[in-house]
C-alpha positions in Angstrom: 4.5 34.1 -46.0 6.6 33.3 -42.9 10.2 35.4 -42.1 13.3 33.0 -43.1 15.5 32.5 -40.1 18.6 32.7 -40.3 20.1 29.0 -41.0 22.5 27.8 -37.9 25.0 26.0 -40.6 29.0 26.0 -39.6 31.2 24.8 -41.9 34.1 23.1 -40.2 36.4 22.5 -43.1 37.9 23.8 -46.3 38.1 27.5 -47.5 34.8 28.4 -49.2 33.3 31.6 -50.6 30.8 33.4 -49.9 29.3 32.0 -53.2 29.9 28.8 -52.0 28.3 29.1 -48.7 25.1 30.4 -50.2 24.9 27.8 -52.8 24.8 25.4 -49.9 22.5 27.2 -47.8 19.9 27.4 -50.5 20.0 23.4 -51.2 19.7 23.0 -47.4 17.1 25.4 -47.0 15.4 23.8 -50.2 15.8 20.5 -48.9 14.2 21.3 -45.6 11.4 23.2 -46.8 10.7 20.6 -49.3 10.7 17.8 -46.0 8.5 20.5 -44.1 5.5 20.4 -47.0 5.9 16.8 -47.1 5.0 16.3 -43.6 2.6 18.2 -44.2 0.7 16.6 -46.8 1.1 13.4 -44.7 -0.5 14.9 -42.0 -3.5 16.5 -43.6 -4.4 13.5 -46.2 -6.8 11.2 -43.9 -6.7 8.0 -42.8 -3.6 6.0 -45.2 -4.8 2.7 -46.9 -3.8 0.7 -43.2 -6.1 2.8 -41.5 -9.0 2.7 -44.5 -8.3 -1.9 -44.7 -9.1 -2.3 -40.7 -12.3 -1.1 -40.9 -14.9 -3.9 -39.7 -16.3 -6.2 -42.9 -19.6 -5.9 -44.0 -22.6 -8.1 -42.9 -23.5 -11.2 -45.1 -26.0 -10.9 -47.8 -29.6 -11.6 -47.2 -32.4 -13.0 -49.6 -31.5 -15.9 -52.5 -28.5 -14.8 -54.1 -27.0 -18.1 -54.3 -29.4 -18.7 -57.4 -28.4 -15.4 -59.0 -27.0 -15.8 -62.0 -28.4 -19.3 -62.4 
């Protein structure tokens, strides 16, 4: 498990708590950590369903498969 930093937050108005100010540090911290794994994931998942659709088509079918079927 990776050290927490130290969040660089300043709160430029009102009068809160400490309470306060640790209730929004953990959302923010939360919030980030939960974008971090996210990016993550997206990273490390393969080639997305763009990527997968361009890849070349297939080569036509050969023998009498018009009559398949018939």
């Amino acid at each position: 498990m990776t050290e927490i930093q130290p969040a660089d937050i300043r709160i430029l108005g009102g009068n809160p708590d400490d309470t306060e100010i640790a209730a929004v540090t953990a959302v923010l911290t939360a919030a980030l950590d939960e974008l971090a794994g996210e990016h993550r994931r997206a990273q490390s998942t393969g080639p997305s369903a763009w990527q997968r659709s361009q890849r070349t088509l297939r080569s036509p079918l050969r023998g009498d498969w018009h009559s398949y079927g018939h």
